[in-house]
C-alpha positions, -999 to +999 in steps of 0.1 A: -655-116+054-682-097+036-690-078+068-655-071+073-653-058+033-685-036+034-673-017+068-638-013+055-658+004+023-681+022+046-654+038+063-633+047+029-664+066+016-673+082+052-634+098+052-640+105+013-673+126+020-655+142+052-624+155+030-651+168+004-666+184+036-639+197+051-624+212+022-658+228+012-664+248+048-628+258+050-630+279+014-670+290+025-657+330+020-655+337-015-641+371-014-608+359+012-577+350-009-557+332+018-570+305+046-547+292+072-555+266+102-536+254+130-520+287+134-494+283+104-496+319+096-495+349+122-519+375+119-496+395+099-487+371+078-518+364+069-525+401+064-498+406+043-502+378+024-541+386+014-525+420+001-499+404-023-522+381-040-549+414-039-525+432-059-519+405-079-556+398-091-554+432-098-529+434-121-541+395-140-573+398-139-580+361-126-580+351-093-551+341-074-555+318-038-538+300-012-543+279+018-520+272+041-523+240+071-510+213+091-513+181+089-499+147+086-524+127+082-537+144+052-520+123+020-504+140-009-542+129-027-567+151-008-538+180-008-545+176-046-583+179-035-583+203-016-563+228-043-591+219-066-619+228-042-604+262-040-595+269-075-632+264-085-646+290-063-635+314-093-645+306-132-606+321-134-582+310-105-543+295-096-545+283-062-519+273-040-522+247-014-496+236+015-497+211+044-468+215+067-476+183+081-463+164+049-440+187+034-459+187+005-475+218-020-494+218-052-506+247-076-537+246-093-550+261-123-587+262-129-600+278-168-588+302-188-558+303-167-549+261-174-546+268-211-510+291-200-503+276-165-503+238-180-491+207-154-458+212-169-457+253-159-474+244-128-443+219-116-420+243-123-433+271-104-435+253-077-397+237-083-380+270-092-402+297-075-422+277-042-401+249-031-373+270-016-396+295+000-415+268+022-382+248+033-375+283+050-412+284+065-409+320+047-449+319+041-448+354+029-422+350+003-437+319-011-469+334-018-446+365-035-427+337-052-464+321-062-472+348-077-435+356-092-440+321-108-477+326-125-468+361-139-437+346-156-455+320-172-488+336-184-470+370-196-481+377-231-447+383-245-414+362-221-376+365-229-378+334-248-401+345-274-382+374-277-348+359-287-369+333-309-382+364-324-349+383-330-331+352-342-358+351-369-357+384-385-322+379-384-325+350-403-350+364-425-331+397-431-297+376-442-318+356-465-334+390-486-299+404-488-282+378-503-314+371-525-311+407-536-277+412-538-276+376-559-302+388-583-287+422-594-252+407-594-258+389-620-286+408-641-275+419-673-268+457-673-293+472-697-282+484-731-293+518-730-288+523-776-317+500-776-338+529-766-316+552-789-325+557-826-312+583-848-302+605-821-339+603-804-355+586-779-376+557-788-398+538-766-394+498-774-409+489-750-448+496-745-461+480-714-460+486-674-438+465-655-450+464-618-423+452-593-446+448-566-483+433-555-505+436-531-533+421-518-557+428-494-582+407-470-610+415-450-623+398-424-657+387-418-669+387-385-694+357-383-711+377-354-715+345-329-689+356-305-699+364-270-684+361-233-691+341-208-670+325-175-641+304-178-638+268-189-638+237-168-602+228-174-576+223-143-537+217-145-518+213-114-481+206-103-463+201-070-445+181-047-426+176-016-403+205+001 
């Protein structure tokens, strides 16, 4: 029984070590953006594909990756590997991986870029943007739609944020008027013959009312800030097409 246990284990960590492998040589090139194997992508495809996520690495500044392959004996688990394998190979990356042979894809978000593309954001670009895409087999437009995805949820300013933002100026802006409009309502019109003495002007009042203040703040740079590459952090999201 021992035997049988310490082969069984032997063979678990020999297929463990051969995923880790496998997913290592297949992302050896660090400057290409898309890998395919078993001829899931044309030529062109391919070709095409490398220039969309060019474009948009460009335009992010991060890294953006995807591999594309075929196989059923691969389990949802290693997929999840293998998208981590290939957003490390940047300090900055989103990485998508699919496996046609399981109907199953993932995105992966690897440092600064897993702060904005949380598991959460992750899921849903792959439910709203990816999953349609791949139950056509349309590679090219799910790499588009990839990248659709990550630009809509890592832009600085989205349409949410703006209607929060109107909403509350609107808000704000009722609130001053009515506090205005409340406060000189009912203030007491001043008496002007308190000013008024024998048929001169008097000044009863000897001090400087100031309806506003201001204050100022400076801040002080502690001087310890510096670059560096991109944190350690992942977030992923996926599932079956």
């Amino acid at each position: 029984m021992i035997k049988i246990f310490k082969k069984i284990s032997a063979f678990i960590c020999a297929g463990a070590l051969a995923c880790t492998a496998l997913a290592f040589s297949a992302f050896a090139d660090s400057t290409q953006r898309v890998y395919v194997e078993n001829n899931v992508l044309t030529e062109s495809e391919k070709s095409e594909c490398e220039k969309v996520l060019q474009e948009a690495a460009d335009d992010k500044g991060f890294e953006f990756r995807a591999y594309f392959f075929k196989d059923s004996s691969v389990n949802d688990s290693t997929v999840r590997s293998y998208a981590r394998s290939l957003s490390n190979k940047s300090a900055n990356c989103v990485a998508m991986v699919v496996n046609y042979g399981t109907n199953y894809a993932i995105v992966d978000a690897h440092g600064d870029c897993s702060e904005k593309l949380t598991s959460d954001k992750c899921s849903k670009i792959f439910d709203k943007y990816l999953k349609s895409e791949l139950k056509d087999k349309d590679n090219i437009g799910a790499v588009k739609a990839f990248v659709k995805g990550v630009k809509r949820y890592t832009a600085f300013i989205t349409l949410g944020m703006i209607l929060i933002g109107l909403i509350g100026f609107v808000i704000f802006f009722m609130i001053m008027y009515f506090s205005v409009k409340a406060k000189y309502k009912f203030h007491e019109k001043p008496n002007t013959n308190n000013y008024l003495e024998g048929g001169a002007l008097e000044y009863s009042v000897m001090e400087d009312i100031f309806i506003r203040e201001h204050t100022s703040r400076t801040t002080i740079s502690s001087g310890s800030h510096g670059g560096g590459g991109g944190g350690g952090g992942h977030s992923s999201g996926g599932g079956h097409f």
